[in-house]
C-alpha positions as CSV (number, residue, x, y, z in Angstrom):
1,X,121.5,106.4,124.5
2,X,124.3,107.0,122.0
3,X,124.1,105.8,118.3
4,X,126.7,105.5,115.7
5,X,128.4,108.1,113.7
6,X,126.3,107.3,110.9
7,X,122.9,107.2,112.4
8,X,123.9,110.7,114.3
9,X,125.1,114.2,113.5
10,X,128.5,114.6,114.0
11,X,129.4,115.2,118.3
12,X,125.8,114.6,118.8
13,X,124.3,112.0,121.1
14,X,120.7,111.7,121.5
15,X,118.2,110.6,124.7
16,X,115.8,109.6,122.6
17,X,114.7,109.2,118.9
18,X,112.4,107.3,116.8
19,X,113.1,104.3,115.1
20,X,113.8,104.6,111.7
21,X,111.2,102.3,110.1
22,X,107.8,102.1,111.3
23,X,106.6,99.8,115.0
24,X,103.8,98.5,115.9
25,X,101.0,100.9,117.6
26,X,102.5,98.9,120.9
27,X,106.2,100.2,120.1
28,X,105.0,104.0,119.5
29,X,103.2,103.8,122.6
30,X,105.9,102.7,124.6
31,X,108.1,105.3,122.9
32,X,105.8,108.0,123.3
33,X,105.7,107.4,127.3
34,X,109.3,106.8,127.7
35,X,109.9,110.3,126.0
36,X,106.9,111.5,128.7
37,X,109.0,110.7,131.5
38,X,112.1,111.5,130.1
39,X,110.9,115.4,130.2
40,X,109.1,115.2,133.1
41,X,105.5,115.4,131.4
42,X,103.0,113.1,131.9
43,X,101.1,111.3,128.9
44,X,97.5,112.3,129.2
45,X,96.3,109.4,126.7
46,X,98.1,106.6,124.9
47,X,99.6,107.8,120.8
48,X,97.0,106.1,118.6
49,X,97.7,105.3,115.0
50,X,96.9,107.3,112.1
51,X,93.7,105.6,111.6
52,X,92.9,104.9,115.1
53,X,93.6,108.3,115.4
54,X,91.5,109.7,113.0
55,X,88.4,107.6,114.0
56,X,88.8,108.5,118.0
57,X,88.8,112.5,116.6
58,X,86.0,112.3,114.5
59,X,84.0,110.7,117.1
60,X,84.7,113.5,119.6
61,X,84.2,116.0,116.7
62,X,87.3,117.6,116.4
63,X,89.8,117.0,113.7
64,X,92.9,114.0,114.0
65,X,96.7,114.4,115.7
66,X,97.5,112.9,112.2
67,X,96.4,114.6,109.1
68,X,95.9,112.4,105.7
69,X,98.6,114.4,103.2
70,X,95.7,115.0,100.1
71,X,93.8,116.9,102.6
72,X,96.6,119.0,103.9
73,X,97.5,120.1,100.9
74,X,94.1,121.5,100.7
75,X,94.3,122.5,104.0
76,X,97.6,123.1,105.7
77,X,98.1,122.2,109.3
78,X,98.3,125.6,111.2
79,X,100.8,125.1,113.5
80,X,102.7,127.4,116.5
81,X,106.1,127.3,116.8
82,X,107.5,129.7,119.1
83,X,111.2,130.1,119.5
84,X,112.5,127.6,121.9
85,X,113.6,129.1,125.2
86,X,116.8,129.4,125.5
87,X,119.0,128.8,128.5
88,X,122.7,129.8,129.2
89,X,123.2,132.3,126.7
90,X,121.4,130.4,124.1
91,X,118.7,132.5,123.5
92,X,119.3,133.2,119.8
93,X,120.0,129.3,118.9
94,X,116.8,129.3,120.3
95,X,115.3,131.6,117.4
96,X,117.1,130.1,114.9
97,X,116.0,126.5,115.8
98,X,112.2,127.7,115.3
99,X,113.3,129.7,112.6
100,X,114.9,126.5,110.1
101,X,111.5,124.0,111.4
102,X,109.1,127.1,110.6
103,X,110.8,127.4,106.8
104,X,111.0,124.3,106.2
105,X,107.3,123.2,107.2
106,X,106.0,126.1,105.2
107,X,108.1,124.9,102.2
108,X,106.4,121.2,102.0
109,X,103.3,122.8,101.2
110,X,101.5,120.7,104.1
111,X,102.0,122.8,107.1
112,X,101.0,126.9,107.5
113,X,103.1,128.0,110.5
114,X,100.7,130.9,112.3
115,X,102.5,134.2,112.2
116,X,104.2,135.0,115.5
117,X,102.0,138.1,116.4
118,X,99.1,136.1,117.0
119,X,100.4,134.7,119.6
120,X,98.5,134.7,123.3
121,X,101.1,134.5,126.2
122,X,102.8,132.0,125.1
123,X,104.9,131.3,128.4
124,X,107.7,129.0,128.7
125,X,107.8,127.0,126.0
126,X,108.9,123.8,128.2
127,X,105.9,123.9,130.2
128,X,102.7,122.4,129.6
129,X,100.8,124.6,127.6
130,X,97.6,126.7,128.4
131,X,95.9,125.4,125.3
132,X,92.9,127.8,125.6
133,X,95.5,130.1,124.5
134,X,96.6,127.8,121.2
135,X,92.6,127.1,120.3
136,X,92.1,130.4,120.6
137,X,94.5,131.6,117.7
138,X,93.4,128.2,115.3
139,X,96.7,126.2,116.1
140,X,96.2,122.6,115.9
141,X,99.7,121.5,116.8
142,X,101.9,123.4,118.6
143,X,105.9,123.0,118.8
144,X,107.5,123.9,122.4
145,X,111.1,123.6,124.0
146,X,113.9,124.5,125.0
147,X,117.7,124.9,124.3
148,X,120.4,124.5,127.5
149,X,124.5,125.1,127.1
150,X,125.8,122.2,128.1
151,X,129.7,123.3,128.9
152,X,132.1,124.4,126.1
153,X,130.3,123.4,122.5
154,X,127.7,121.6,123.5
155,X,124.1,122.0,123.9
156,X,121.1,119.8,124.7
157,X,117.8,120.9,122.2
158,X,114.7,119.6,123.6
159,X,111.1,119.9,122.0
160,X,107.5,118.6,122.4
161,X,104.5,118.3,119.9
162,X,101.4,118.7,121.2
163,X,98.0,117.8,119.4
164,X,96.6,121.1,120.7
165,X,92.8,120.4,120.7
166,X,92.9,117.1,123.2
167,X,95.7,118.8,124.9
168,X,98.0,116.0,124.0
169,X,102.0,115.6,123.8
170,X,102.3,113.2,120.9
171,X,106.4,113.8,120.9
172,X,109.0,114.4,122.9
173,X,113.0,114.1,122.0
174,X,115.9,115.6,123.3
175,X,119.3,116.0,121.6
176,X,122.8,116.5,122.8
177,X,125.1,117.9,120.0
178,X,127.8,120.8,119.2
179,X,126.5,124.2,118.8
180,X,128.0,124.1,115.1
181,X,125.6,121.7,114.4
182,X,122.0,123.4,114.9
183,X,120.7,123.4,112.2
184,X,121.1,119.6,111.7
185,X,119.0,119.2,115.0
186,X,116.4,121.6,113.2
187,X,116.2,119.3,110.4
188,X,115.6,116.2,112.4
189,X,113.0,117.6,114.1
190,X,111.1,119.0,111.3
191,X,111.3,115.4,110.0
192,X,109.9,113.9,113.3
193,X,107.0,116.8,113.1
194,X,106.5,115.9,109.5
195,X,106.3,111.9,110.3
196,X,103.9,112.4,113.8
197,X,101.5,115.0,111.5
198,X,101.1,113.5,108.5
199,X,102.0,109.5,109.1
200,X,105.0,109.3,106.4
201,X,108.9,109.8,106.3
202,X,109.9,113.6,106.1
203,X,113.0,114.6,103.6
204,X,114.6,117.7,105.4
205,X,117.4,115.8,106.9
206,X,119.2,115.5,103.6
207,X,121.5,117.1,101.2
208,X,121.4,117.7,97.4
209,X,124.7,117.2,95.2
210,X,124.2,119.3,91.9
211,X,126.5,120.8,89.2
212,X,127.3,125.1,89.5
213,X,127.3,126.7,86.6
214,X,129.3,129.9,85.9
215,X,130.3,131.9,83.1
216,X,129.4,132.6,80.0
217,X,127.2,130.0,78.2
218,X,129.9,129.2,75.3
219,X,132.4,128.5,78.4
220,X,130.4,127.3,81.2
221,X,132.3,126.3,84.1
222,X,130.9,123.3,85.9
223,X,131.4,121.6,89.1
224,X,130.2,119.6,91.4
225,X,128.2,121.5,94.6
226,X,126.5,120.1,97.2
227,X,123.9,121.7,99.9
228,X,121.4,121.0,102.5
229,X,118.2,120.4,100.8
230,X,117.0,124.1,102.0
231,X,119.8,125.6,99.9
232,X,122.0,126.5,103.4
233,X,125.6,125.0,103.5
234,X,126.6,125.5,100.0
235,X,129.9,124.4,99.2
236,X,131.9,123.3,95.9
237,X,133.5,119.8,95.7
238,X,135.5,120.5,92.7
239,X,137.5,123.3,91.7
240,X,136.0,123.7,87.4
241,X,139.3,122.8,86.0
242,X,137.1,119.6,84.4
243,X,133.6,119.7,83.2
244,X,131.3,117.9,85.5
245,X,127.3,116.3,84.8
246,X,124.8,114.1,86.1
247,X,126.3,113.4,89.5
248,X,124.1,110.7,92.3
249,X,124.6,109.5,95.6
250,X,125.3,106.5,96.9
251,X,122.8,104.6,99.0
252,X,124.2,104.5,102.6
253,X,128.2,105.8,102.2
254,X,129.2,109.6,102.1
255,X,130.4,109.2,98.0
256,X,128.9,110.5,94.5
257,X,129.1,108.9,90.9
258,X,129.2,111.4,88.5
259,X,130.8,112.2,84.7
260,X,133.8,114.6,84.8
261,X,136.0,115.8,81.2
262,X,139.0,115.1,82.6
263,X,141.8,115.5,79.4
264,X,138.7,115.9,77.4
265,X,137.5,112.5,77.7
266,X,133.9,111.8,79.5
267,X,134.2,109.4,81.7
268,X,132.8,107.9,84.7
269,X,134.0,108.7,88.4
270,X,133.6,108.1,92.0
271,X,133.6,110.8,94.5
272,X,134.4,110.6,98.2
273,X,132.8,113.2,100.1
274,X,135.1,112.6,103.2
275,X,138.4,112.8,101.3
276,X,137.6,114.2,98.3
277,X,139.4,111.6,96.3
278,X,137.9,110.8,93.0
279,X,138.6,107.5,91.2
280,X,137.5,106.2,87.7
281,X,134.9,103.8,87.6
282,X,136.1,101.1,85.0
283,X,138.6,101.0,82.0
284,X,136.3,101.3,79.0
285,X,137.2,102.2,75.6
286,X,134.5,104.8,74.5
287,X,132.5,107.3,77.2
288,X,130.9,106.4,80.0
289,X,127.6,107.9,81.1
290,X,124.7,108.9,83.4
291,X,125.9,106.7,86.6
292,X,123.6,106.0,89.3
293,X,124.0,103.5,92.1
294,X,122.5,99.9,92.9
295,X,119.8,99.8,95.8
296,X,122.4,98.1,98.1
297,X,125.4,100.5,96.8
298,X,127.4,97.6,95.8
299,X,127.1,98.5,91.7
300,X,126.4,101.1,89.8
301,X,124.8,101.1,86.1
302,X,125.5,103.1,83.3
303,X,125.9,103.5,79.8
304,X,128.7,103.0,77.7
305,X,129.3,104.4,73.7
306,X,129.9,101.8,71.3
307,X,130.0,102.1,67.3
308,X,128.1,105.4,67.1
309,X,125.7,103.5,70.0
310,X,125.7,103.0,73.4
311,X,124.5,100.2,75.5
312,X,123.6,100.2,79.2
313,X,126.7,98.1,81.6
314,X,126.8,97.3,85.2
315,X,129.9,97.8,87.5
316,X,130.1,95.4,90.8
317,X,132.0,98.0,92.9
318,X,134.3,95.8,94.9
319,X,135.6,93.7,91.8
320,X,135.3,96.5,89.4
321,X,134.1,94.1,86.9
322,X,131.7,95.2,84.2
323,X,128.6,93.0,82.9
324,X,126.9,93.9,79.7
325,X,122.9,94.3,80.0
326,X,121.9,95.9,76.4
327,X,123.1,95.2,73.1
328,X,120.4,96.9,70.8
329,X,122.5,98.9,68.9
330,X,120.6,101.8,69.2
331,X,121.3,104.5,72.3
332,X,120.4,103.1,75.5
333,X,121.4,105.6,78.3
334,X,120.7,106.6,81.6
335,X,119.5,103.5,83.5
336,X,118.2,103.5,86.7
337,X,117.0,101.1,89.6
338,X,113.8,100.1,90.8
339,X,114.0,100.1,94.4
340,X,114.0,96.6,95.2
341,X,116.7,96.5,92.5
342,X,114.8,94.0,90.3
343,X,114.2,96.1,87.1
344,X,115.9,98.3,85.0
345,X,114.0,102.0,83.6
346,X,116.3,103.7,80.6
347,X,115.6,105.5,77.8
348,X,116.2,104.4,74.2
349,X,116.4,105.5,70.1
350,X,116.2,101.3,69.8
351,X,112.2,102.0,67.6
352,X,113.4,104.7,66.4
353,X,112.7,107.8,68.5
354,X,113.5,108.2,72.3
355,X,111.2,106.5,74.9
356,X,111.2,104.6,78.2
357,X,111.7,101.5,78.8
358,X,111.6,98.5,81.4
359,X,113.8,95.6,81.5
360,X,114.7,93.0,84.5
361,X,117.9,93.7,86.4
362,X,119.9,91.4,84.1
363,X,118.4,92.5,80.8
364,X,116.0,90.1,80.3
365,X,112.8,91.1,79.6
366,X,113.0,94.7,78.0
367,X,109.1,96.2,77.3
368,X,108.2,99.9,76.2
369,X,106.6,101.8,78.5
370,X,106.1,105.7,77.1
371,X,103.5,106.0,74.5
372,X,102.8,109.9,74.8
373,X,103.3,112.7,72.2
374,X,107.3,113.8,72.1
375,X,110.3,112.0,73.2
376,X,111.3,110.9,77.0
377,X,114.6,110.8,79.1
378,X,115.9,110.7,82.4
379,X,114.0,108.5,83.6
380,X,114.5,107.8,87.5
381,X,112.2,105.6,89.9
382,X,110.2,107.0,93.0
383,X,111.9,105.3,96.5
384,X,108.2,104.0,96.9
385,X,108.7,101.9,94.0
386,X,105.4,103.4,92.5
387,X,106.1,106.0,90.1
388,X,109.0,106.6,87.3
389,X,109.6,110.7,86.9
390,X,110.9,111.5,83.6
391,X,111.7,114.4,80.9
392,X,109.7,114.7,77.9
393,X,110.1,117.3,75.1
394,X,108.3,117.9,71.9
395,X,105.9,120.2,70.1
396,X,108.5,123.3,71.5
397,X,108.4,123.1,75.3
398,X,109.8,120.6,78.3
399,X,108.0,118.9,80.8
400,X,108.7,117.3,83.8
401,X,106.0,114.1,84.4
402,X,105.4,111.1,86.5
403,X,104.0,107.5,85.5
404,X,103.2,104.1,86.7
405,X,106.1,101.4,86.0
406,X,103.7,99.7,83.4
407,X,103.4,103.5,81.6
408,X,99.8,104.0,82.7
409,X,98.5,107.2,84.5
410,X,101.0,109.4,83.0
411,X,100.7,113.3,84.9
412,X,102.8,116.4,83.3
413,X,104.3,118.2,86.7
414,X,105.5,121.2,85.4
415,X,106.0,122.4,81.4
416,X,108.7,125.1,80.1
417,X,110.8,126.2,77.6
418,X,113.3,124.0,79.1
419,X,113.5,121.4,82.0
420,X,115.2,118.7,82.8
421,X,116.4,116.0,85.0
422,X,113.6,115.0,87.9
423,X,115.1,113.6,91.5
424,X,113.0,112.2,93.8
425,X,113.3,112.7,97.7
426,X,113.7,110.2,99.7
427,X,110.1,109.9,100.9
428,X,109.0,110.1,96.9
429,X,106.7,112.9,97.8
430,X,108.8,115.7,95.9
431,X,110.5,116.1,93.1
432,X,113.3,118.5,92.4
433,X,114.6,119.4,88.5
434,X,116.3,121.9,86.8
435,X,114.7,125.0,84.8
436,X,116.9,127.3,82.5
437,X,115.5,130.7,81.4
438,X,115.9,131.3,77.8
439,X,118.7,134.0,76.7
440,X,118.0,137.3,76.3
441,X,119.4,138.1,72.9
442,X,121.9,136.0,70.4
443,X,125.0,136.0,72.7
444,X,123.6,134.2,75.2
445,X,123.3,137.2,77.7
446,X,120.8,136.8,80.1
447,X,121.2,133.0,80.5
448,X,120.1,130.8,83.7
449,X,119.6,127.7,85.6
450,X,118.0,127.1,88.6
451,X,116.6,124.1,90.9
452,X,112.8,123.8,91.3
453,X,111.1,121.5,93.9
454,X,107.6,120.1,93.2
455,X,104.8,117.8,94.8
456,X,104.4,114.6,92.6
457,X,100.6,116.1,92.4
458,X,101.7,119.2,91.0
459,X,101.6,121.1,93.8
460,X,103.6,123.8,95.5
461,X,106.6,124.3,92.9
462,X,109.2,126.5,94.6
463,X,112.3,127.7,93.1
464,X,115.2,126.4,95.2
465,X,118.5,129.3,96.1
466,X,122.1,128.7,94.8
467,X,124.8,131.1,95.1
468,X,125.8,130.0,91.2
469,X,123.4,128.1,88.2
470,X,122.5,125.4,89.2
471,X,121.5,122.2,87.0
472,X,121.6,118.1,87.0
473,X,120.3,118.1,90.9
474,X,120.3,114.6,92.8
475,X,118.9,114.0,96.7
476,X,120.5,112.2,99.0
477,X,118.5,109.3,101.3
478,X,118.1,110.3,104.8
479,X,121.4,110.9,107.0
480,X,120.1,109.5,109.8
């Protein structure tokens, strides 16, 4: 079948692909077989559910197709994934394919890809496997397929999961698209591998919009970047001739809200990714602030300064009209969503030092929710609705943390001389910020900023490649 432009890479169609929310163990099992015959191999046993799954394993001894996420990050899956064959001259796309899922497995944390050289035989990779082979090496799911020119561009990228100890296919997709577009494909399938394995949404089909920083520290140039969540793709979106902060993406259209100096006045804009055209968000007198988008993309919420204050507005999008939510003459800034859209998290001076804060999406309501030692900002809520991530400074140092939307269970992620500005993916299982290094004597020599990507346990912080600095990040939901 063929989707729309939005649900698919650009020139790609696709045979078949799972459905973007979760079915009913009837609906996987009819997907599952469909996707059998569609590559010619037969389903030994019908896909179970994650807990069906689980109990069926332990029974026979062995361990489950689908892995609970606390104990892989214990215990990474060990996984095989050798290169796809390739077939018309596409032996390399091939390697690269493998290459993209293997990094980006390894990165979550959850997965440890088995190194290449342990490999027994491994054959064609789109034939059924000799698992023997698999066991023998400790895989417990194995990746196979196959890449085949299709004529000018386009190329058709096949794969299978197997659960390698039942000798089970538990996936199999195909994918027509241009050859430009790889590592797309790569990206959906890591995500489909992530979902099958571990029984929640992956987050390597996205992108990340964040600000580039160059030059010296007394004249930063910044503008707006954006890259594949991996760090590939890197490009600018603006050229540095205005200052640029705090950018975020809009729900489900290709277009960022984000602050820009133009003429020296901080303002609000929107961003079209396709065109490029920016447009101010609002006339308002004073400087407008820390943006970020409505659930259903039809608003966006912000603050706005007022009388040495500021006070937290929202902006309907199609009427441009703007509704007043705070008036606490204190600083109320950067307001964000629940994802629902019911209630409101910002940060405020309004009992006199900077906390957290909760109020109902019209500004009813308002109730304190930090209580810790220092002072919090940036607050931004977890798409599962469960968690707020926030910055909190005091006592010296920076820290990036997580709490409950009542301000109970507070966890410090990650502490250092300076961090800022938590995003959350789009599955809310990791958290990206900013770190900047210290400088390295009283000019400012030796400055830095750099992205960082964490678990919301704590776990597996990685440092995250930019050609430039790189500061205020924001993910992007799911492009498919």
């Amino acid at each position: 079948m063929t989707t729309s432009a939005h649900d698919q890479p650009e020139g790609a169609t696709m045979t078949l692909r799972l459905p973007s929310a979760p079915v009913p163990v009837l609906g996987r099992r009819s997907l599952v077989a469909r996707s059998a015959a569609l590559l010619g191999v037969p389903l030994a046993a019908p896909l179970l559910t994650p807990r069906a799954a689980r109990a069926q394993q332990a029974a026979a001894g062995g361990p489950s197709a689908v892995i609970d996420v606390d104990r892989a990050r214990s215990e990474p899956i060990p996984i095989a994934l050798p290169p796809l064959i390739g077939a018309g001259g596409t032996d390399q796309l091939g390697r690269d394919i493998a290459g993209v899922i293997t990094n980006n497995l390894s990165r979550s944390g959850l997965f440890r890809p088995i190194d290449p050289a342990a490999f027994i035989n491994a054959g064609a990779a789109a034939d059924t496997p000799n698992f023997q082979n698999w066991k023998a090496i400790g895989a417990q799911a194995l990746v196979t397929g196959r890449v085949e020119s299709q004529g000018g561009d386009k190329v058709r990228v096949e794969f299978r999961l197997w659960d390698v100890l039942p000798g089970l296919q538990i996936q199999g997709t195909a994918y027509t698209t241009t050859q430009s577009n790889w590592r797309r494909i790569a990206h959906i399938i890591s995500d489909v591998i992530y979902e099958r394995l571990l029984g929640e949404k992956g987050y390597f089909d996205t992108r990340v919009v964040y600000i580039a920083g160059t030059g010296p520290r007394d004249r930063r140039i910044k503008r707006l970047a954006i890259m594949d969540q991996d760090g590939e793709n890197n490009r600018f979106l603006t050229d540095g001739s205005f200052l640029a902060l705090t950018p975020r993406f809009h729900p489900t259209r290709d277009q960022i809200a984000f602050m820009s100096y133009v003429r020296n006045k901080p303002r609000v804009y929107l961003f079209d990714l396709g065109t490029g055209h920016q447009q101010l968000l609002g006339d308002f007198n004073g400087i407008t602030l820390s943006p970020r988008f409505s659930p259903d993309g039809g608003s966006v919420i912000m603050a706005q300064t007022t009388n040495g204050g500021s006070d937290i507005y929202q902006v309907d999008l199609s009427s441009m009209r703007p509704r007043r939510l705070t008036d606490s003459g204190a600083i109320d800034v950067s307001p964000c969503f629940s994802p629902d859209g019911g209630q409101i998290v910002f940060n405020s001076d309004r009992d006199g030092d900077q906390q957290l804060y909760v109020m109902s999406a019209d500004g009813s309501g308002t109730k304190r929710i930090s209580f810790g030692h220092g002072r919090y900002a940036t607050p931004v809520w977890s798409p599962r609705g469960d968690l707020i991530a926030f910055t909190r400074f005091g006592g010296g140092t920076f820290a990036i943390g997580v709490m409950h939307p009542d301000g109970t269970g507070e966890r410090i992620l990650s502490e250092s001389y300076y961090v800022e500005g938590p995003t959350f993916a789009p599955n809310g299982r990791v958290i990206m910020f900013w770190r900047e290094t210290p400088a390295t004597d009283n000019r400012g020599r030796g400055f830095s900023a750099h992205l960082v990507s964490i678990d919301i346990t704590g776990f597996n912080e990685r440092a995250i490649t930019t050609p430039t600095d790189a500061s205020d990040p924001a993910w992007s939901p799911l492009l498919s």
